[in-house]
N, C-alpha and C positions, 0 to 999 in steps of 0.2 A: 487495506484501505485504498490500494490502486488498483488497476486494472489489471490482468493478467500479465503475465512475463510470457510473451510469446516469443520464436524463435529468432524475429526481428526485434524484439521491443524490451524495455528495461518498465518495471511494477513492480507497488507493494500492495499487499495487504497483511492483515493482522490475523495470526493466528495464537490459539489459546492452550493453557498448561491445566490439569488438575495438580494444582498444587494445595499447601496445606491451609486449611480455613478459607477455602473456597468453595463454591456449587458447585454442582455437576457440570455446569457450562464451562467451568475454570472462569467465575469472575466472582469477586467477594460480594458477598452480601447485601442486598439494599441497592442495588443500580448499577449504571454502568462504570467500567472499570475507567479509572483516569490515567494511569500508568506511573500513581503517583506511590507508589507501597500498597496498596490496599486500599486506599481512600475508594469513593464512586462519588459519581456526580448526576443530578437528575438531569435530565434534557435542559440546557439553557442555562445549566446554574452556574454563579459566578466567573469569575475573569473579564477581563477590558476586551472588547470586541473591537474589530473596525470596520464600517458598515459598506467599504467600496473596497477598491484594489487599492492595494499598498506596491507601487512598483520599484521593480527591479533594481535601485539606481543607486550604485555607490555603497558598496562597502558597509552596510550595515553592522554594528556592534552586538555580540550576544551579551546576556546577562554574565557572562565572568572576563567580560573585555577583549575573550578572541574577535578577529575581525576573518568572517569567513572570504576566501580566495574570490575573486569576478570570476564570469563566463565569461567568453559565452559559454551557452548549456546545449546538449540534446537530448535529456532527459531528465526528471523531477521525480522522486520519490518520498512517501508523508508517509510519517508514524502518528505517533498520538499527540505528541506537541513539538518534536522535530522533524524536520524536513532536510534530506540530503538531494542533492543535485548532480548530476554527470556533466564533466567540462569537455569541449570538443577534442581537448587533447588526451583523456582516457580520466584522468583524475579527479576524485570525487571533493566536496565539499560538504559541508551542513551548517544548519544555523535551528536558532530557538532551544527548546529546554536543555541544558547541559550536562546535570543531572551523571550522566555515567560517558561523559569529557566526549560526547560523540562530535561536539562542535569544535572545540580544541585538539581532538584526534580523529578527524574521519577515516575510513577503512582505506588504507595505503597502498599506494600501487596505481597500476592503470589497468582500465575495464573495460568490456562491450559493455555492459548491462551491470546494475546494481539496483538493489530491493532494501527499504527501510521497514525494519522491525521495531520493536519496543527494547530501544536499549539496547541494539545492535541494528548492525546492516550487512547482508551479505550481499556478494558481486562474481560474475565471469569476469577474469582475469579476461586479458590481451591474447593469452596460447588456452584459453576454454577449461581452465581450472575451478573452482568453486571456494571460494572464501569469505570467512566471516570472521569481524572484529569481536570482542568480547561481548558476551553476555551479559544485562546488571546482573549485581553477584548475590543477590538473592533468590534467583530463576535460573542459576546455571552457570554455564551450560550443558549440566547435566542433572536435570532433576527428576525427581519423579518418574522411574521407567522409561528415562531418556534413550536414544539413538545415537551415537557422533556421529561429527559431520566426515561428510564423502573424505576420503584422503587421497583416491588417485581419480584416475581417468577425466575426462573431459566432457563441457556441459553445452547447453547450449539457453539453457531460460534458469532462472530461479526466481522464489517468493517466500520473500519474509514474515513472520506473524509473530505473536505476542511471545513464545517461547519454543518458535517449530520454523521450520525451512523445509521448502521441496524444490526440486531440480530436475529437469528434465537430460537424461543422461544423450549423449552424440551420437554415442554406438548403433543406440538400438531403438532410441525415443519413450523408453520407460521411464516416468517418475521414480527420485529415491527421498524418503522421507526423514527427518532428522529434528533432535529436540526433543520435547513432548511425546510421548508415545502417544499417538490416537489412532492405533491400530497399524491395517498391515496398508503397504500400500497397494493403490492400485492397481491391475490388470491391465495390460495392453499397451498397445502407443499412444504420444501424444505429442501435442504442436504447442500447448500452453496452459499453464497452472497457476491459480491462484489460492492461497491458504486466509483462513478466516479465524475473526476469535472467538467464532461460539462452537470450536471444535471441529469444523467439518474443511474441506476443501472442495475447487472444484478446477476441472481443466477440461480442453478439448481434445476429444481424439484428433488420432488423422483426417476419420472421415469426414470431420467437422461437429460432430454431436460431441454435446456434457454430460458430464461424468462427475458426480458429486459423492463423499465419502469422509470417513472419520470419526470420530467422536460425536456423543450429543444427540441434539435432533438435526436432522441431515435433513432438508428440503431440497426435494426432488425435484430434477431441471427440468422445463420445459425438453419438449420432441422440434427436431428441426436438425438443422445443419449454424454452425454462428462462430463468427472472426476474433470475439474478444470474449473474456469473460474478467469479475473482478465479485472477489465474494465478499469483502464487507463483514459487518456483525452477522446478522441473522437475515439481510434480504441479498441477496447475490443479484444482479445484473449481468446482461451479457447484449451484444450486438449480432443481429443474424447476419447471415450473408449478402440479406437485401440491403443492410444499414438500419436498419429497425430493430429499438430497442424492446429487452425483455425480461422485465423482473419478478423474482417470486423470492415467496417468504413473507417475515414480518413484512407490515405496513400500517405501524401506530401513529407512524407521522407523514407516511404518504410516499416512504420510500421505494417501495414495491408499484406504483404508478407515476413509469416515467413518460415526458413527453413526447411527443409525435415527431416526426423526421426521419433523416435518417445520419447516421455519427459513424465517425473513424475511431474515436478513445472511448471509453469508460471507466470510474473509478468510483467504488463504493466505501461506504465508512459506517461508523456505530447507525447512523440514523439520517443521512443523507448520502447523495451522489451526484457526481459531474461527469460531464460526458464532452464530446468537442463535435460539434456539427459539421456534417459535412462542406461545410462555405467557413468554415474555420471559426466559427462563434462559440461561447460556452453555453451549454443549459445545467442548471442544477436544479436537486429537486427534495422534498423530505426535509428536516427539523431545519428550520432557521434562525433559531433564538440569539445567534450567535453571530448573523449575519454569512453565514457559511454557505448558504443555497440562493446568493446575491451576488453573482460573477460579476465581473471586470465587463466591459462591451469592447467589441474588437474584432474581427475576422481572422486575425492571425494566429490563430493558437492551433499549434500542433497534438499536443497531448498535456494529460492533468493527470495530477495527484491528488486524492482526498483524504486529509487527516483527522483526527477525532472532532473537530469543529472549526477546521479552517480547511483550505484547498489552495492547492498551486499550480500554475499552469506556462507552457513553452511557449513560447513567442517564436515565428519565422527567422526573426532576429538574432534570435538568441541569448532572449532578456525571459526573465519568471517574473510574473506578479501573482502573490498570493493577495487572498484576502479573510475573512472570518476572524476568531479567536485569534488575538495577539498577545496572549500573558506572560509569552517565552519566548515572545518578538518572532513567534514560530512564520508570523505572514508576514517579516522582514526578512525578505530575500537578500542577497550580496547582489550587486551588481553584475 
């Protein structure tokens, strides 16, 4: 649901499990996945929305009374209805759905980089280690043909998804894959990877081109050279070299046509995406029933997360304001 984990940048998105009484996509039956056991939800359906930005200010409460840590931040990453954030001093936070205690226990320690999955978050340690909090304990984490996670050597990116992790290894700039088994991984080098929940992944080489793979149906990147990429459900996004965005795949709700300009961030999700302009303003684009493709106004945003119907984004400052879907106060930021 976020943008790539490149070798400077901390992203999530969401990747997917064949697990049991699911589709071949790894999502139950009847619609998209909520992250709630199996439930789905159609585009729009139910929860309290908030139809502007909800800002950063003071300590916000989760639903079980933890009070997440203040920033500042320099980096924001979204799951399906929590949101964990990077504080300037290495150590992580989160807030919204509580569900598997991610907001009362975030992944401990200090990080360059960390990646919000569904029900876990992994992070690069401060010495370029790879670690990850628990799994919910119905997806693992070792399910279904699973992989464990890396045990030694040093990373330099990783990205989190619905029941799978990929990391870019120091050594040699190979992807290693972990989780879900959705095949082998990749070939070759790479500068940044993004994992998705409809099976597939995608990242750049060195030379600048995408590389997409995995499970599923696997939509095939455009040709070019591009800085970011974030693969989302089923339309992936990426930013060429020019600043110019480019997305393929699904587009039922207009996700796959984004607007004109040219951007520093990108971050896709089930059926929307936000991106951050170059003059530091937000564009989003795709399903808004939830008020999720309805940014904040402002020039100052560094980089955005997008979560299953809400989205959050950095401030120069080093304040987050989410906004969309609040039913797990997931676009109540801490301060």
């Amino acid at each position: 649901m976020n943008h790539a984990v490149a070798v400077v940048a901390s992203v999530l998105s969401l990747a997917f499990a064949f697990l049991p009484g699911c589709r071949n996509d790894g999502l139950p039956e009847g619609g998209d996945y909520d992250g709630t056991g199996g439930n789905t939800v159609a585009s729009g359906a139910g929860g309290a929305a908030v139809a502007a930005e909800t800002s950063a200010t003071g300590g916000a409460t989760s639903g079980t009374g933890a009070t997440p840590a203040a920033g500042p931040f320099v980096s924001v990453s979204a799951g399906l209805e929590t949101a964990c954030a990077l504080r300037s001093n290495g150590t992580v936070t989160c807030w919204g759905d509580n569900t598997y205690h991610e907001v009362t226990s975030p992944l401990p320690g200090t990080f360059k980089s960390i990646s919000k999955g569904d029900g876990f978050t992994c992070g690069i340690t401060t010495d370029g280690a790879v670690t990850c909090d628990t799994f919910k304990p119905e997806q693992g984490p070792f399910v279904m043909g699973a992989r464990p996670t890396p045990q030694d050597g040093t990373y330099v990116a990783v990205s989190s998804g619905y029941s799978h992790a990929c990391a870019i290894k120091a050594t040699d700039s190979s992807v290693v894959c972990w989780g879900a088994n959705m095949g082998d991984d990749p070939a070759g080098s790479f500068v940044a990877v993004s994992t998705g929940s409809s099976g597939f992944m995608c990242g750049i080489k060195t030379d600048g081109t995408l590389a997409c793979w995995g499970g599923g149906v696997v939509p095939q990147p455009p040709s070019g050279t591009f800085l970011d990429v974030s693969t989302g459900f089923a339309a992936p996004c990426a930013i060429r070299t020019d600043g110019t965005l480019a997305c393929w795949g699904n587009n039922t709700h207009g996700e796959s046509t984004p607007p004109s300009g040219t951007f520093v961030s990108v971050s896709t999700s089930d059926a929307f995406a936000c991106a951050v302009r170059s003059d530091g303003t937000l564009a989003c684009w795709g399903d808004n029933s939830a008020s999720q493709a309805t940014p904040p106004v402002g020039n100052d945003f560094v980089s955005v997360g997008a979560g299953q119907h809400f989205a959050c984004a950095v401030r120069t400052n080093g304040t987050i304001s989410c906004w969309g879907m609040n039913t797990s106060r997931e676009a109540t930021p801490p301060g």
